[in-house]
Every structure is written in structure tokens, then in C-alpha cells.
C-alpha positions in Angstrom: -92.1 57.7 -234.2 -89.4 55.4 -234.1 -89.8 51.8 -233.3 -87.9 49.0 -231.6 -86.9 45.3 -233.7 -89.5 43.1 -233.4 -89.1 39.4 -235.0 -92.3 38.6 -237.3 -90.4 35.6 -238.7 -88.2 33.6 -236.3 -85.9 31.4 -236.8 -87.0 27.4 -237.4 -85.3 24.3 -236.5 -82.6 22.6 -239.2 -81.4 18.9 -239.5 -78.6 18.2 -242.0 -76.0 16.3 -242.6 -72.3 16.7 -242.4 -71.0 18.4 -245.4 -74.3 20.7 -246.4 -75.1 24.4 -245.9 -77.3 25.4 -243.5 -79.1 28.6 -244.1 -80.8 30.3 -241.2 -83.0 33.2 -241.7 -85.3 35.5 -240.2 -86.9 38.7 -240.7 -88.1 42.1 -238.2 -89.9 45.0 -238.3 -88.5 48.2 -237.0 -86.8 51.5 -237.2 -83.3 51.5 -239.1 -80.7 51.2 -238.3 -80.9 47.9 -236.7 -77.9 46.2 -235.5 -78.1 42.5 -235.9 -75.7 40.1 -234.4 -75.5 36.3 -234.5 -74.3 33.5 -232.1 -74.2 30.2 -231.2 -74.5 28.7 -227.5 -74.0 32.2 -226.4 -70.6 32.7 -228.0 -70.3 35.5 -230.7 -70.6 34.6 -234.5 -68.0 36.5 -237.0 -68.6 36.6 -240.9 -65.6 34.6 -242.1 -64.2 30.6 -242.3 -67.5 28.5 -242.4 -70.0 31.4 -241.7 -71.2 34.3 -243.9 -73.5 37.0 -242.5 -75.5 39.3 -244.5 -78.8 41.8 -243.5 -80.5 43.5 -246.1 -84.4 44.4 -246.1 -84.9 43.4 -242.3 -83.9 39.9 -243.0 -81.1 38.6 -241.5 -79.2 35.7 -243.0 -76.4 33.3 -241.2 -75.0 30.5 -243.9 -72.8 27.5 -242.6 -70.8 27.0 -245.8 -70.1 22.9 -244.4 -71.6 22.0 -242.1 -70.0 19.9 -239.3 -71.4 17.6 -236.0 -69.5 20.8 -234.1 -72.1 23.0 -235.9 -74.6 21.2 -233.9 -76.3 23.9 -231.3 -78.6 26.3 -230.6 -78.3 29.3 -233.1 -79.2 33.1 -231.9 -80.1 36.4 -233.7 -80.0 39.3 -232.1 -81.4 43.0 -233.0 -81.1 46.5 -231.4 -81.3 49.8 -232.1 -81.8 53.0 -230.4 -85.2 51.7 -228.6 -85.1 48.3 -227.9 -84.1 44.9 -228.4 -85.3 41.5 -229.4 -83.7 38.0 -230.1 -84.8 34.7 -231.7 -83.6 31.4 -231.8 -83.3 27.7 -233.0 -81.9 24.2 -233.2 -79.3 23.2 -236.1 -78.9 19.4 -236.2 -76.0 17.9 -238.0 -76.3 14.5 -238.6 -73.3 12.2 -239.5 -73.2 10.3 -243.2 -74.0 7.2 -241.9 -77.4 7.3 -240.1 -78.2 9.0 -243.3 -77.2 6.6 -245.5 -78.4 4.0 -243.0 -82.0 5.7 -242.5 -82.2 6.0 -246.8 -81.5 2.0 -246.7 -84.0 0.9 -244.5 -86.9 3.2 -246.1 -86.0 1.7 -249.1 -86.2 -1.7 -248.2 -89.7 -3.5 -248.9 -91.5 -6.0 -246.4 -93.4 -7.9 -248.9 
């Protein structure tokens, strides 16, 4: 029997800050071959510039290289094959230098 792509590890939520790589992953059960297909706010996701894409044993990985505040959005992944279909997806935050440096100062601080 042939199955359809089930996610049994979804996506999770990312905050980072301008400049690091995000990695998104998730992994599905199912029949091979599985097409699996990224994007963000609806819009289609190529391998290339700032993104790499890679699938290899069910899991599917998207990598921002550097990340940017346009990176911010709601990621998708998407997987098909002959029998069905399923999708997963998450939030990627990109924060800006300074609330990070700003947040890191004020932790540090002491009230005594």
C-alpha cells in the first residue's frame, strides 16, 4: 500500500535577529517520492540568493543564509505525492540589532 505525506514534526516558531540564519525543519512519513515545496506568505520559495533547500530522509530543510526584517512572515512547507497532500507552517521573527542590544542591556543591569 502506498501512503500519502503526513507531517509528524511540524515546523516551530523562530525569533532572530538581523544578520543570523534561520533554519526551518520538519520531518513526514509517507510513500516516496514526495514532492516538497516551500513558501512564504503564500509566494513560492526557490533554492538560490538567501535560501537553500534541501530534502533528504523525509526531512525537509529551508535555511535563510542572513536573515533580514523582510524575512519576517509566516513560512510554509508543503508535501504531495501520488495520494495526498499535507502542509505545515510557522512564524520567523527577525528582530532588528538594536532591541537586541537594548533587551541584553537592561537584563544585565542590577537593581540593588
Amino acid at each position: 500500500p502506498r501512503y500519502p505525506p503526513v507531517f509528524d514534526k511540524k515546523l516551530v516558531p523562530v525569533d532572530v535577529t538581523v544578520g543570523d540564519t534561520v533554519e526551518l525543519e520538519c520531518h513526514m512519513t509517507g510513500s516516496l517520492p514526495i514532492k516538497v515545496t516551500w513558501s512564504k506568505d503564500h509566494k513560492d520559495i526557490r533554492t538560490g540568493g538567501n535560501y537553500k533547500i534541501s530534502f533528504a530522509d523525509n526531512t525537509a530543510h529551508l535555511t535563510i543564509l542572513k536573515a533580514d526584517k523582510a524575512d519576517s512572515g509566516r513560512y510554509s512547507c508543503h508535501a504531495s505525492n501520488d495520494i495526498g497532500k499535507d502542509s505545515c507552517s510557522t512564524e520567523v521573527s527577525v528582530k532588528g540589532i538594536w532591541s537586541r542590544l537594548f533587551s541584553v542591556t537592561v537584563s544585565s543591569l542590577s537593581w540593588d
